[in-house]
Legacy VTK file of the C-alpha trace (Angstrom):
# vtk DataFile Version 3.0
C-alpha trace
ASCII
DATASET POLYDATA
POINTS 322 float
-0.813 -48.472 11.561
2.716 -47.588 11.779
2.918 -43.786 12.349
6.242 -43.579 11.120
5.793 -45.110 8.081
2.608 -42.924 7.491
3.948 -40.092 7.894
6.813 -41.049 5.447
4.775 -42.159 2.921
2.947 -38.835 2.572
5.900 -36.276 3.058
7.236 -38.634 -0.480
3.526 -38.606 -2.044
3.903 -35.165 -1.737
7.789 -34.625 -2.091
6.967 -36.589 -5.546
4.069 -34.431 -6.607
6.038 -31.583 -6.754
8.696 -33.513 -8.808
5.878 -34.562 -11.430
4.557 -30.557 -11.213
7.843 -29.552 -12.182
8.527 -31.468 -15.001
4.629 -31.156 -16.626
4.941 -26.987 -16.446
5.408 -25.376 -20.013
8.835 -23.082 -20.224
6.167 -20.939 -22.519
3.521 -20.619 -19.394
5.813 -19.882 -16.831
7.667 -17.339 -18.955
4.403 -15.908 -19.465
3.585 -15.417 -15.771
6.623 -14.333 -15.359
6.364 -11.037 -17.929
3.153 -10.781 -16.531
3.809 -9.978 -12.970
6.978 -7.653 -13.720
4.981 -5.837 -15.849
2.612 -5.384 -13.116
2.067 -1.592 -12.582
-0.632 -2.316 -9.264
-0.047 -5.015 -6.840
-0.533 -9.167 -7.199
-3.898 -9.724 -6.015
-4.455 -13.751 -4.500
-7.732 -15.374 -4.720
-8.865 -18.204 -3.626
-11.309 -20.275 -1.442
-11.184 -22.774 1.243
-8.062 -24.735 1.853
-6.529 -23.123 -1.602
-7.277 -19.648 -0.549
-5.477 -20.455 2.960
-2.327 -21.718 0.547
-3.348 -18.198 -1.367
-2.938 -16.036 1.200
-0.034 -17.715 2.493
1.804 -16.706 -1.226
0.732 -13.254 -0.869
2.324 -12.807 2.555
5.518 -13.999 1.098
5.159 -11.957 -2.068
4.860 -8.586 0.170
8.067 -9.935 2.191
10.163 -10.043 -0.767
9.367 -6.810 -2.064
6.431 -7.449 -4.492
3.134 -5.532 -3.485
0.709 -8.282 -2.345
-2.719 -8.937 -0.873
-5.625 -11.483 -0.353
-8.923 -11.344 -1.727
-11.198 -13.930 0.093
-13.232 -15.317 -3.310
-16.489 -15.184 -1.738
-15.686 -11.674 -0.006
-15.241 -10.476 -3.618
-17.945 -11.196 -4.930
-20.229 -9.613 -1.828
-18.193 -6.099 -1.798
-14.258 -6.436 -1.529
-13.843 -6.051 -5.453
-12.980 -2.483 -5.018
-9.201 -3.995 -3.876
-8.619 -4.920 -7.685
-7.847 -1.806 -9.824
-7.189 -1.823 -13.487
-3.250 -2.305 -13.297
-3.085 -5.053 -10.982
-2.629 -8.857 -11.735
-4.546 -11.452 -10.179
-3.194 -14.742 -9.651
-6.107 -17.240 -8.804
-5.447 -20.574 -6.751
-8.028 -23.514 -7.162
-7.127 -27.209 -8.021
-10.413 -27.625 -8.894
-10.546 -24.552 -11.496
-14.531 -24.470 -11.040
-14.945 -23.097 -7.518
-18.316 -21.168 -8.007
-17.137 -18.045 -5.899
-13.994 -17.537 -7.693
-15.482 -18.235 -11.330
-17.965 -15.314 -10.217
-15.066 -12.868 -10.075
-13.797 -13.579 -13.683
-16.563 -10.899 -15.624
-15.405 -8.386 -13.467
-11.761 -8.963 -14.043
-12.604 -9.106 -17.538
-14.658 -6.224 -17.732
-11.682 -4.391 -16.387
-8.762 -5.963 -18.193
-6.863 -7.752 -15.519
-4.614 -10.329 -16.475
-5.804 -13.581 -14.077
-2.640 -16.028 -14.071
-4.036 -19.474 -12.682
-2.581 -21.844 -10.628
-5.055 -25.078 -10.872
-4.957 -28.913 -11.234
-7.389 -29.257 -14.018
-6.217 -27.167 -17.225
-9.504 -27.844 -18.928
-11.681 -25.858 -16.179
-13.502 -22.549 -16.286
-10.310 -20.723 -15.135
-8.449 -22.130 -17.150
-10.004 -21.150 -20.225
-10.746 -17.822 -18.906
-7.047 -17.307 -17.595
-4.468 -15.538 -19.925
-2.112 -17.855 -18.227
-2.327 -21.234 -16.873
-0.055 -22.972 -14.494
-1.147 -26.493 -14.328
-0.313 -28.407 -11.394
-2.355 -31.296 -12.201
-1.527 -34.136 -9.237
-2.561 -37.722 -9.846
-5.421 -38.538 -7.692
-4.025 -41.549 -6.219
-1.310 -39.010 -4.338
-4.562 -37.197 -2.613
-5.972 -39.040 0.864
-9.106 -40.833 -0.615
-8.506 -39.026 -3.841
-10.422 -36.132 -2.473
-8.400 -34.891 0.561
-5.766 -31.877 -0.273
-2.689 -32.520 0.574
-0.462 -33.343 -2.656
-2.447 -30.507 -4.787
-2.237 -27.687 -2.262
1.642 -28.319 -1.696
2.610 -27.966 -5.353
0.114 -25.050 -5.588
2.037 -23.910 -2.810
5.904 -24.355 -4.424
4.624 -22.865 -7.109
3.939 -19.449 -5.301
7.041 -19.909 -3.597
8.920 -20.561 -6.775
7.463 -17.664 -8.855
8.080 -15.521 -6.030
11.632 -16.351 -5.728
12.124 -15.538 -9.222
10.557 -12.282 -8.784
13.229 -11.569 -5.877
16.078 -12.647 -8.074
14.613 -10.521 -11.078
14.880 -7.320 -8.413
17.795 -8.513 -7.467
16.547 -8.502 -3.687
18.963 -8.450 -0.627
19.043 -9.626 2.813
19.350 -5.533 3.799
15.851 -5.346 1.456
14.281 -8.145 3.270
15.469 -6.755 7.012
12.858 -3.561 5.710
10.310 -5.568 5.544
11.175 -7.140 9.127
12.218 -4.694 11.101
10.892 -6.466 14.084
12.016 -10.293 13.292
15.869 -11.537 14.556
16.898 -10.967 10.478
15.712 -7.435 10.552
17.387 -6.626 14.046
20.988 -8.393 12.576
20.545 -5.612 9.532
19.488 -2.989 10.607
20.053 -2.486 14.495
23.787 -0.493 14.882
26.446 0.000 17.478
25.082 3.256 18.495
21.383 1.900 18.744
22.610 -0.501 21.837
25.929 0.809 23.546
26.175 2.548 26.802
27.040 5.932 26.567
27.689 9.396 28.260
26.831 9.033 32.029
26.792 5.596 31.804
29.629 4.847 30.260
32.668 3.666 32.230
35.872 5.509 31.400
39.066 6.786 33.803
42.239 7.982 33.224
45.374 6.200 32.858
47.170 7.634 35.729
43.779 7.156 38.218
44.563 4.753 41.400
42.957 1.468 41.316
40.310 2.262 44.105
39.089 4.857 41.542
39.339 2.086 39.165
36.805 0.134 41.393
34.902 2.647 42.291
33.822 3.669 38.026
33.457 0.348 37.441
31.054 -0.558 40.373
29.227 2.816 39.853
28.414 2.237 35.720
27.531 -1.568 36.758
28.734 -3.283 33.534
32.006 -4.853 34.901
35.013 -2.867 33.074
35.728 0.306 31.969
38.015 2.035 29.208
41.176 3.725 29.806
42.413 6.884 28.151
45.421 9.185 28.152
45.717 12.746 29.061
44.050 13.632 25.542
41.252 11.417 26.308
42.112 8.594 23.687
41.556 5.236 24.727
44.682 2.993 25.294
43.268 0.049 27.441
40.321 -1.789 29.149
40.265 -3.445 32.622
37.114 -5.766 33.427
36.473 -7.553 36.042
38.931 -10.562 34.820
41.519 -8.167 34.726
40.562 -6.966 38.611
40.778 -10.961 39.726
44.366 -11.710 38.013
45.675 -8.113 39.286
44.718 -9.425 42.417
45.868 -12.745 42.403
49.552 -11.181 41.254
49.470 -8.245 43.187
47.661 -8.933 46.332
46.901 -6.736 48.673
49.026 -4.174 47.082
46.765 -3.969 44.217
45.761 -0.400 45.174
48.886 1.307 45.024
49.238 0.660 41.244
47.450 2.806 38.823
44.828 2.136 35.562
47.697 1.970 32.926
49.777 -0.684 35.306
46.832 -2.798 35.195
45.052 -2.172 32.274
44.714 -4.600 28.956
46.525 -2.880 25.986
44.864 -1.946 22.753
41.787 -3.775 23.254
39.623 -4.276 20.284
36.897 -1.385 19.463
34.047 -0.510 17.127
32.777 2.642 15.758
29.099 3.559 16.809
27.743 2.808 12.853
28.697 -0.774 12.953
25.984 -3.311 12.607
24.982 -5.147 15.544
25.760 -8.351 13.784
29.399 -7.490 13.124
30.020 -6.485 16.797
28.332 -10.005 17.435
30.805 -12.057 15.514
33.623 -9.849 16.780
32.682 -10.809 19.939
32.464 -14.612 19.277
35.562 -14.412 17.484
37.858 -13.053 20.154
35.782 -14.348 22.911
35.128 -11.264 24.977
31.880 -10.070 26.245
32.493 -6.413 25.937
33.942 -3.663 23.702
34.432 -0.404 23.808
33.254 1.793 21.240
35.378 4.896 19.816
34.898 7.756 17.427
37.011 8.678 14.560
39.936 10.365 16.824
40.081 7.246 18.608
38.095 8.786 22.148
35.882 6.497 23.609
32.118 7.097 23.440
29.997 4.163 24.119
30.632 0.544 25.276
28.479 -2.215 24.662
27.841 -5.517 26.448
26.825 -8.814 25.278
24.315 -8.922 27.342
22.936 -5.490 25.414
22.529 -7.713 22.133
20.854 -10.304 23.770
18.598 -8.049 25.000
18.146 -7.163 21.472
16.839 -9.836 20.282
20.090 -10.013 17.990
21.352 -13.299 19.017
LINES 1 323
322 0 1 2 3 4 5 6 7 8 9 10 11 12 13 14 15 16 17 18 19 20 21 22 23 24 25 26 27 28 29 30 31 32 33 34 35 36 37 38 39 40 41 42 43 44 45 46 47 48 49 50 51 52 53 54 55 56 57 58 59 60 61 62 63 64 65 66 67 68 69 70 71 72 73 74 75 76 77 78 79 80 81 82 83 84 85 86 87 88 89 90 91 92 93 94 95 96 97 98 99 100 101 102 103 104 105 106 107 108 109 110 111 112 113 114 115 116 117 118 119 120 121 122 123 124 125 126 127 128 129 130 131 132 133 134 135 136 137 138 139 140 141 142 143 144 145 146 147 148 149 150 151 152 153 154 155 156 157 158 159 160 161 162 163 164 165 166 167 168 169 170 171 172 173 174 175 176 177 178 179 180 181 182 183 184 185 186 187 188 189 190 191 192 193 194 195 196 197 198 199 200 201 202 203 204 205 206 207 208 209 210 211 212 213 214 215 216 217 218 219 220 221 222 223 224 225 226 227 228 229 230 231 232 233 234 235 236 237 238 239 240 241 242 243 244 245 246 247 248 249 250 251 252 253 254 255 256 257 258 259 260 261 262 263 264 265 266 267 268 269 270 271 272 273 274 275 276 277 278 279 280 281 282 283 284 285 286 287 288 289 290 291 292 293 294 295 296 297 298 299 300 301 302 303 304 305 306 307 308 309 310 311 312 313 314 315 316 317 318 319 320 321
């Protein structure tokens, strides 16, 4: 066996299954799932059993993400006590390729008895959720795409586009955004990009470096040293900033200067009108102001222009924001 061409093979078995799936669904049924789940007044409720309940749950979780309310009823958990999930204005979308898994069929009188719409995703559009489904999705596979035509592979990766795809319209349909979607992650890399700020990371009050423009370059040393992040911000006599030095500015003072280095003051050997944010900036934008200009640190200002905060690369790594 050739492992590369195995492997190959079955990522276009399945590749094509989805391609045939897409083609064979009826504008009229998807349309129909579609009104049915924005009129939803509860949450989507996912059944499912086995390997098609794993592909289930996996549609609900992306569901929730994207800002449709979403959870995972275990078929046979149903049917044993967990039926008090459903309520009367939910929708219930029910995953089986076979469409007569005995567990799920079970839960159909109850959804009946209490008027829930049951949208199915299955491969056989004849079965006994089919016909007891006010919608049917049918992603019908050809058996010959299935490992022994009995393995799931083919079926449970178009049931699983399907999900996706219905999902995805859902987002567009709330017109969804990436700030909606950082809510919902608050603790992933996305959700730190939108919704960590400025103020959230930078250094500030007693440990933020910050000295006078007339101050002697040994006091120079001695702020920066003391706040430990290698520079410090340089203000006039009304305490608005006018400069940065940072370390690189220490070394090429020194290299011109040389030993008489400390008989120059801040404003001889500061950097002029340095770049700056304000403390409500996103952590993202301070990142690609960074990249863009290549420096490591900024100081950040308020709105008359007096510094209040700096913040160090190093401080969105620490993050998590890069």
């Amino acid at each position: 066996m050739n492992i590369y061409e195995t492997v190959q093979e079955e990522l276009a078995k399945e590749a094509f299954a989805i391609q045939i799936v897409a083609k064979q669904l009826s504008k009229e049924s998807l349309e129909k799932a579609f009104e049915v789940l924005c009129n939803c007044q509860g949450k989507v409720v996912l059944t499912g059993m086995g390997k098609t309940g794993i592909i289930a749950r996996k549609i609900s979780a992306t569901l929730a993400s994207t800002g449709t309310t979403s959870i995972f009823l275990h078929s046979a958990e149903g049917i044993h006590g967990d039926l008090g999930m459903i309520e009367s204005d939910d929708v219930v979308i029910a995953v089986s390729n076979s469409g007569n898994t005995q567990e799920l069929i079970n839960l159909i009188p109850f959804l009946k008895f209490n008027r829930v719409p049951i949208i199915a995703i299955t491969g056989e559009p004849n079965s006994q959720l089919a016909k007891n489904s006010d919608v049917v999705l049918n992603c019908n596979v050809p058996k010959e795409l299935e490992p022994l035509g009995l393995v799931p592979t083919s079926s449970t990766t178009v049931a699983l586009a399907v999900g996706d795809a219905l999902a995805i319209a859902l987002l567009k349909h709330k017109n969804f955004q990436l700030q909606d979607f950082a809510r919902f992650h608050p603790g992933g890399t996305i959700g730190k990009k939108l919704l960590l700020r400025v103020i959230n990371l930078m250094h500030s009050g007693d440990e933020l470096p910050v000295i006078k423009d007339n101050a002697t370059m040994s006091e120079v040393i001695i702020e920066m040293t003391s706040k430990k992040l290698g520079c410090t911000a340089v203000t006039d006599k009304n305490g608005k900033l006018i400069g940065m030095i940072t370390d690189g500015d220490l070394r090429r003072q020194l290299h011109n200067k040389g030993n008489s280095l400390l008989d120059y003051s801040a404003k001889d050997c500061m950097t002029d009108n340095p770049k700056t944010l304000k403390p409500e900036v996103l952590a993202i934008e301070a990142l690609n102001l960074m990249e863009t200009y290549k420096i490591t640190m900024i100081p950040v200002v308020d709105g008359s222009n007096q510094p209040v905060g700096m913040l160090h690369m190093h401080d969105l790594i620490a993050a998590g924001v890069i």
